[in-house]
C-alpha positions as CSV (number, residue, x, y, z in Angstrom):
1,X,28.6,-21.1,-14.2
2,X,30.6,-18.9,-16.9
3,X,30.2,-15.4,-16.6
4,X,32.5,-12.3,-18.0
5,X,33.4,-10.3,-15.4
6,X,34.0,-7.1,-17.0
7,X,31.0,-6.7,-18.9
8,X,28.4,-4.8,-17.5
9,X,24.9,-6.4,-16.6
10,X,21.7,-4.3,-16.9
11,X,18.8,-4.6,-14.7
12,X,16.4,-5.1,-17.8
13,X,16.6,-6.0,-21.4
14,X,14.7,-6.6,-24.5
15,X,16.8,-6.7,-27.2
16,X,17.7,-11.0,-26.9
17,X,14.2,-11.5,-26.8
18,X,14.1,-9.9,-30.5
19,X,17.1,-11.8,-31.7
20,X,16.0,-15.3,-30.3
21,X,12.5,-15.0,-32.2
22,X,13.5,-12.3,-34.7
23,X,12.0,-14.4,-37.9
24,X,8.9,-14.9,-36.5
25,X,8.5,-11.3,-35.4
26,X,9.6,-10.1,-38.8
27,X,7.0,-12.0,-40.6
28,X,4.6,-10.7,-38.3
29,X,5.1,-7.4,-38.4
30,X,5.7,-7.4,-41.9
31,X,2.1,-9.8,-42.7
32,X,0.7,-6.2,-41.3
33,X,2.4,-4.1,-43.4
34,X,1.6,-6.0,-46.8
35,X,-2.4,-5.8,-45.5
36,X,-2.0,-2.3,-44.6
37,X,-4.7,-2.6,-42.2
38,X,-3.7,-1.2,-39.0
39,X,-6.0,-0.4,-36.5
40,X,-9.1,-2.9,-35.3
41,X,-8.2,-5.4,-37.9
42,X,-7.4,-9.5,-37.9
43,X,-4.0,-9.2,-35.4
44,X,-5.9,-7.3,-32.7
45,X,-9.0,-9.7,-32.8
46,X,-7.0,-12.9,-33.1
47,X,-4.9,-11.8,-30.6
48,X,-7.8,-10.6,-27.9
49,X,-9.5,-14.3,-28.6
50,X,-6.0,-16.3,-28.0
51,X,-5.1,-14.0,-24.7
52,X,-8.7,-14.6,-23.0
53,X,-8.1,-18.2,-24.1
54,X,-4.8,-18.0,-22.3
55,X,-6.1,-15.8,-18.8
56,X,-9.4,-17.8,-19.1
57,X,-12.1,-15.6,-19.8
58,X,-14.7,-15.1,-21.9
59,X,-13.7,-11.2,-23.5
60,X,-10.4,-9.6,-23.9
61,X,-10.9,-5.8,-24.9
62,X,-7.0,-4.2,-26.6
63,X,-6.8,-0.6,-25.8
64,X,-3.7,1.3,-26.1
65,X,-1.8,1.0,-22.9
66,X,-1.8,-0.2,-19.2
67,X,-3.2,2.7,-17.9
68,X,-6.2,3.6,-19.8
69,X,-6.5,-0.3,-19.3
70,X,-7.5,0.8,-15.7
71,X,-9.6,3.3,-16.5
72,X,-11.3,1.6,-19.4
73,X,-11.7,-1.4,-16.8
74,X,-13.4,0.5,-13.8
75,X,-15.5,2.3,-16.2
76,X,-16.8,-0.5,-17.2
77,X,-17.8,-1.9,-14.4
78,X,-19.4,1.7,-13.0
79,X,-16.5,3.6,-10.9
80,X,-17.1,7.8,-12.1
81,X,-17.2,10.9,-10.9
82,X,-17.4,11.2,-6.7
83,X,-16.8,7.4,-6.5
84,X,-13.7,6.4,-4.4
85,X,-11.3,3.3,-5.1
86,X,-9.1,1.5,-2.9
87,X,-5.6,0.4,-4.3
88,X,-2.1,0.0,-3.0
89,X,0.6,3.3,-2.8
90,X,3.5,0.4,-3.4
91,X,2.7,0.6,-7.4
92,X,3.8,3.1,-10.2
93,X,2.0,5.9,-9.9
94,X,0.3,4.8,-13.5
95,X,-1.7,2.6,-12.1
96,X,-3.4,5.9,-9.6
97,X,-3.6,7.5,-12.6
98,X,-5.6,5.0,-14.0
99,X,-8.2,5.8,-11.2
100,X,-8.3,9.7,-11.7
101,X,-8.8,9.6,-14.9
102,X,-12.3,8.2,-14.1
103,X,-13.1,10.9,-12.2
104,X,-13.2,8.9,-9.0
105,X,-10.7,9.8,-5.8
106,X,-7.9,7.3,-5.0
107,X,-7.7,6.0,-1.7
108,X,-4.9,3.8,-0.5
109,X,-4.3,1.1,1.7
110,X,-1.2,0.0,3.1
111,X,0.8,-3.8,2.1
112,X,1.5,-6.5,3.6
113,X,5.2,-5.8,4.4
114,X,5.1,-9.7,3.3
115,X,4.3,-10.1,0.2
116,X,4.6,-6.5,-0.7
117,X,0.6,-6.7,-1.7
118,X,-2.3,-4.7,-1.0
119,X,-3.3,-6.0,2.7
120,X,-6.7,-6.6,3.2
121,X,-7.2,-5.7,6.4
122,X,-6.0,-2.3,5.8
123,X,-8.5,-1.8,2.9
124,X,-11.5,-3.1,4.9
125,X,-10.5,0.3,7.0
126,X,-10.3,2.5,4.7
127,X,-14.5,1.4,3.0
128,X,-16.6,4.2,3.2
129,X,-19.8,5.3,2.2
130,X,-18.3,6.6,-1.6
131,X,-16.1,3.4,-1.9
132,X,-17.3,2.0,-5.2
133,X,-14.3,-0.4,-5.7
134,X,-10.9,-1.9,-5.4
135,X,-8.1,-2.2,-7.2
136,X,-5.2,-4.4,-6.0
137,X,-1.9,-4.8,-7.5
138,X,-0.3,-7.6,-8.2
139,X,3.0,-6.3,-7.7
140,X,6.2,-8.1,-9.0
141,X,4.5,-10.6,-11.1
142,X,2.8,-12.0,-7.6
143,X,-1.1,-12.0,-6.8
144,X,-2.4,-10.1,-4.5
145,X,-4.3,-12.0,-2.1
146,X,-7.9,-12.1,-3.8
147,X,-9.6,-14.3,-1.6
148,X,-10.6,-11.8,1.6
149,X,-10.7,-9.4,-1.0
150,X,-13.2,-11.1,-3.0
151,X,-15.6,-12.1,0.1
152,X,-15.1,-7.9,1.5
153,X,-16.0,-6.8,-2.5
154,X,-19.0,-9.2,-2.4
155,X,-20.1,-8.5,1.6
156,X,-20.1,-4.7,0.7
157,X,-21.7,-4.6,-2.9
158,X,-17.9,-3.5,-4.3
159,X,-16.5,-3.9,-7.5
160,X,-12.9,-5.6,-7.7
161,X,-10.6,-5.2,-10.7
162,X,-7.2,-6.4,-10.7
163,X,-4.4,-4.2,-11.8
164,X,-2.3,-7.3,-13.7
165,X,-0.1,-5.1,-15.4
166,X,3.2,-7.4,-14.0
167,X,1.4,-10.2,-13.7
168,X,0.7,-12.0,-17.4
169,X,0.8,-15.8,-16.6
170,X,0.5,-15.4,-12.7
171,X,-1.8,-17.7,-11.0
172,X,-3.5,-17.5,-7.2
173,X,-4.8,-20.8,-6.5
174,X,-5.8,-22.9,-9.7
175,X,-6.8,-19.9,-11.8
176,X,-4.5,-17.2,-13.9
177,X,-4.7,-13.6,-12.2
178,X,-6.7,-11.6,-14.7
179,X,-9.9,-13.9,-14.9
180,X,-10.7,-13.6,-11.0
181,X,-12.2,-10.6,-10.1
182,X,-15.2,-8.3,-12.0
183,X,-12.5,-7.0,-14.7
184,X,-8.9,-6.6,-15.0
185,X,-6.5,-4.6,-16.8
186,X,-3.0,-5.7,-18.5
187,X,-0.2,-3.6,-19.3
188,X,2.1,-4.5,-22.3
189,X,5.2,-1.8,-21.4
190,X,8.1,-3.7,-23.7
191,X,9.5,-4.4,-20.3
192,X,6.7,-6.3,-19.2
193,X,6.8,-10.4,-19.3
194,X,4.6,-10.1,-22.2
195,X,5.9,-6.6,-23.6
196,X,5.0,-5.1,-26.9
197,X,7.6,-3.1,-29.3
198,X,5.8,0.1,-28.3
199,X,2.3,0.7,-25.8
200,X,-0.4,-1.3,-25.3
201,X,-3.1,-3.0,-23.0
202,X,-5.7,-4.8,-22.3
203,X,-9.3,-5.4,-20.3
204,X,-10.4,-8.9,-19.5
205,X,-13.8,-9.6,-18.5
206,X,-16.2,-12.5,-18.2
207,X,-19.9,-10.3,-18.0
208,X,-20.9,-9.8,-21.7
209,X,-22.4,-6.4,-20.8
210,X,-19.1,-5.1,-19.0
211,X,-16.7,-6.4,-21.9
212,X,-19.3,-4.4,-24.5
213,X,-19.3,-1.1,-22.6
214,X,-15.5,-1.6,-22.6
215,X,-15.4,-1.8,-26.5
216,X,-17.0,0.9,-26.4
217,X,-15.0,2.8,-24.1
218,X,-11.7,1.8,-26.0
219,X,-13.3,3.0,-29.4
220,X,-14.2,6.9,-28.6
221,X,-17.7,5.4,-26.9
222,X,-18.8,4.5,-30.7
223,X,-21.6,2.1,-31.7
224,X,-20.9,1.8,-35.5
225,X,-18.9,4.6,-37.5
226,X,-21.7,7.7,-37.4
227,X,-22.9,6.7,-33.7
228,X,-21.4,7.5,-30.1
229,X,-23.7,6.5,-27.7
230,X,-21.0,7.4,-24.5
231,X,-18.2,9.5,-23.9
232,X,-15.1,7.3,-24.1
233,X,-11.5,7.7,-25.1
234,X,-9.6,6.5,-28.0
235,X,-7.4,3.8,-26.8
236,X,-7.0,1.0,-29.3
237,X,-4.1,-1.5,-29.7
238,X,-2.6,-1.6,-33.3
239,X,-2.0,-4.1,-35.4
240,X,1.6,-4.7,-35.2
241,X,1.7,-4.7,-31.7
242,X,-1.1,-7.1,-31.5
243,X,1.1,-9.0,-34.3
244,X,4.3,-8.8,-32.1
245,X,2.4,-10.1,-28.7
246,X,0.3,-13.2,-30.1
247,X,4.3,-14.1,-31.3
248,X,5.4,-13.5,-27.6
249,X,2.3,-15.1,-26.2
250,X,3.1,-18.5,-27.5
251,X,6.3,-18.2,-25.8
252,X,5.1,-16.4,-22.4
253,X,5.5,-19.9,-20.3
254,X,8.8,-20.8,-21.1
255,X,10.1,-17.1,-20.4
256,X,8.2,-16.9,-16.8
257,X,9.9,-20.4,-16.1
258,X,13.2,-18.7,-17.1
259,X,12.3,-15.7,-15.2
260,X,11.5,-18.1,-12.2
261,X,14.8,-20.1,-12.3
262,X,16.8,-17.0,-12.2
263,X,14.9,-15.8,-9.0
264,X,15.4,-19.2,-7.7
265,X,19.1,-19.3,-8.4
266,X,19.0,-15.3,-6.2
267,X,17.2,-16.4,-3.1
268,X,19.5,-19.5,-2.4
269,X,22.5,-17.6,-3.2
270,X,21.2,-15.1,-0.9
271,X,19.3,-16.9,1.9
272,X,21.9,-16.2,4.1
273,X,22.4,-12.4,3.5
274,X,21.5,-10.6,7.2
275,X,20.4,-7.4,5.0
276,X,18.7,-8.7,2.4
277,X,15.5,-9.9,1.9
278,X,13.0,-10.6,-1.0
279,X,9.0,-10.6,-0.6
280,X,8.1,-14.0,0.0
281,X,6.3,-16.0,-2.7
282,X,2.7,-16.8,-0.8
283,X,1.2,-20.6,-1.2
284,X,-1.6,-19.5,-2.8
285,X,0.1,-18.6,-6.0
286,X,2.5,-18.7,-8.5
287,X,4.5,-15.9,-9.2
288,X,5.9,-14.9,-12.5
289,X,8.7,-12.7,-11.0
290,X,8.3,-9.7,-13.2
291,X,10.8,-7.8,-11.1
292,X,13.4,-9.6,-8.0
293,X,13.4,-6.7,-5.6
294,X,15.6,-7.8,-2.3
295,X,15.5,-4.8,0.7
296,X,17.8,-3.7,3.2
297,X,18.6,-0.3,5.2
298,X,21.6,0.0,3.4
299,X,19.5,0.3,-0.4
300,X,21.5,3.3,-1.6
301,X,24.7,2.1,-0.7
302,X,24.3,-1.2,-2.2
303,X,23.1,0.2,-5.3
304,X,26.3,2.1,-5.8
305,X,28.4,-0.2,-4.7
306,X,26.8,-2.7,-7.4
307,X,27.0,-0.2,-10.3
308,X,30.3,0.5,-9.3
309,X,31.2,-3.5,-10.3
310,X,29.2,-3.2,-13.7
311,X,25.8,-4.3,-12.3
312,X,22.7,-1.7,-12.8
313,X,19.8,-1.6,-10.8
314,X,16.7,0.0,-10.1
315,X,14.1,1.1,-7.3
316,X,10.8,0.5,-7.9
317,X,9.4,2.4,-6.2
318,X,11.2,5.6,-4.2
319,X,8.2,7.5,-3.9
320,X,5.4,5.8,-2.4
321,X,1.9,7.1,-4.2
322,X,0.1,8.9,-1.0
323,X,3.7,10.6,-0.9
324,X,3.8,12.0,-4.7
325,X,3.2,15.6,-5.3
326,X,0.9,14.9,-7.5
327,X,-1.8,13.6,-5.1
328,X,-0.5,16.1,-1.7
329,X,-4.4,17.6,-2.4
330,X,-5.6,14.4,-0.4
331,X,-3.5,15.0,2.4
332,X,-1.7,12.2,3.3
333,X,1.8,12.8,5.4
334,X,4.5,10.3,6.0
335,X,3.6,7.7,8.3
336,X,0.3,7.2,7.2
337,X,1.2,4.1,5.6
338,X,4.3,2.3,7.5
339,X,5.1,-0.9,5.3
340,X,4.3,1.0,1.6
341,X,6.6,3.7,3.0
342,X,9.5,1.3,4.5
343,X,9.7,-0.5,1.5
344,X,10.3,2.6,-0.6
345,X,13.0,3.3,1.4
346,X,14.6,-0.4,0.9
347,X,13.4,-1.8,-2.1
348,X,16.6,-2.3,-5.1
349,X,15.3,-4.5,-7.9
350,X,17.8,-7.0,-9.5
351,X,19.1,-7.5,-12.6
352,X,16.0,-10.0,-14.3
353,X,15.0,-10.9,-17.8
354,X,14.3,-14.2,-19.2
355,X,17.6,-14.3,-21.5
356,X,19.9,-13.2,-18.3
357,X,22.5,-15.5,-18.3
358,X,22.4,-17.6,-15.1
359,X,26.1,-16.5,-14.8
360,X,25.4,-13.2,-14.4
361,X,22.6,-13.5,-11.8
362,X,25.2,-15.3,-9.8
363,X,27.8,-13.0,-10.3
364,X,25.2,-10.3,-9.3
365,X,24.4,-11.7,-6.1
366,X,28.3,-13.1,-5.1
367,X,28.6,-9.1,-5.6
368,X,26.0,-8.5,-2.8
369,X,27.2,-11.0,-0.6
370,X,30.8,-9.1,-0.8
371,X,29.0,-6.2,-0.1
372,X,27.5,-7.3,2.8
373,X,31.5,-8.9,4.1
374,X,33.1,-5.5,3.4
């Protein structure tokens, strides 16, 4: 494998992505501009019917980003005010906020020091009489596992909505994440594996009822243009960013299989590293590898040492959420939550993009492995 040694590798990029399809995203974006129609229009709807077609749903609801995806989501299904909802702390602290801004109290569960996922066990613990859902994480394009989650949800009466926001194309057992649990909610970050030029999101849904009250929701809680029945938000996805992702969509298979073969190419370079270690991909699913995160004691020094040879990194995530000053009012200390907080102390996520030449991802990891000989 060639690779140029001097130049310097970030741990993310968009910009090939543009170049390789830039004629199809230009006339795109530009078959919005001649309609001059730009919010709720022919984009948004054709894209919402071709990603429920590609999830496997029957309604997918565009809203304007990945966390009032969330909220939009467990409104929909019934989570408000006094309501609690269980979720991971391993996650950016969006997807809490998500929660809050229902009005409900976040209440976290510790991972599976394994996969790096919500761990089941540990939110059976935490059900209480307020519980009113949960809300796992599929973190680093990996599902959570949804099957004792599913059985507690349905023992208990809960709701389950899966946070998919790294997850677009993932699969846990036969089915894509998204189309699994009573409603989910996708992030399109321009970072994501199917990323927008700008914000967006989206609800998927199979219960007519819950995909209505989402449109709804996503549309200032308004029935036609004089009537609001509810009190929603104004969250809609616009119509060049719908334009940009039903371009990305058709390619969306072909860049997780690129973002898999780079992830394969890391763990065999690294399977013999002492102190480093990736979550394990779990047999029952298919990950899209969103992010490559390895761990070892040593995180901080690695990290420099790798930017110091031209390779960037990036920790996702230093803080854990029951940790963030943001939610100190629900008083939880370190230690609470052993594995969430361990792996925010290790965690370094790897250069990874579908374009990354497979030079680099091996000049990346040769770079670790001298790291670890020095």
């Amino acid at each position: 494998m060639q690779t140029n040694n001097s130049a310097r590798i970030p741990q993310s990029s968009t910009q090939e992505q543009y170049v390789r399809h830039k004629a199809e995203f230009d006339s795109a974006i530009a078959g919005v501009l001649e309609r001059s129609w730009f919010i709720l229009g022919q984009e948004g709807e054709q894209f919402e019917q071709e990603f429920a077609a590609y999830i496997g749903v029957a309604h997918a609801i565009g809203c304007g980003n990945g966390t009032e995806a969330i909220q939009i989501a467990l409104q929909s299904v019934g989570v408000g005010h006094g309501d609690e909802v269980i979720t991971s702390p391993h996650t950016a602290l969006f997807t809490v906020l998500g929660i809050s801004a229902t009005g409900a109290t976040p209440v976290f569960a510790d991972i599976n020091p394994t996969s790096f996922n919500i761990d089941p066990e540990a939110v059976a613990a935490k059900i209480t009489p307020r519980t009113r859902a949960v809300l796992p994480v599929h973190l680093y394009g990996q599902a959570a596992d949804l099957t004792p989650l599913l059985e507690l949800t349905r023992a208990r009466r809960l709701k389950l909505v899966e946070d998919c926001a790294q997850a677009h194309g993932a699969t846990y057992g036969d089915r894509r994440v998204g189309s699994i649990g009573d409603a989910a909610a996708f992030s399109f970050y321009p970072t994501k594996n199917l990323g927008a030029f700008g914000d967006g999101g989206m609800v998927t849904v199979n219960d007519a009822a819950v995909a209505e009250r989402a449109r709804l929701l996503r549309n200032g809680g308004r029935s036609d243009y004089y009537h609001h029945p509810i009190v929603g938000l104004n969250s809609r996805l616009d119509e060049i960013q719908a334009a940009v992702l039903r371009v990305k969509l058709r390619h969306l298979d072909s860049d997780n299989a690129a973002r898999r073969q780079r992830a394969a190419l890391y763990t065999a370079l690294l399977k013999d590293s002492r102190i480093v270690s990736s979550p394990t991909e779990m047999p029952y699913g298919r990950s899209v590898n969103h992010l490559y995160v390895v761990r070892t004691a040593a995180r901080d020094a690695l990290r420099d040492f790798l930017a110091a040879e031209g390779i960037d990194t990036q920790i996702h995530y230093r803080i854990p959420a029951h940790l963030q000053e943001a939610y100190a009012h629900l008083g939880y200390r370190r230690g609470d939550l052993p594995h969430a907080e361990r792996a925010a102390d290790e965690v370094l996520s790897l250069p990874l993009w579908p374009e990354l030449s497979l030079g680099d991802a091996e000049r990346a990891a040769r770079t670790i492995l001298r790291f670890r000989a020095g």
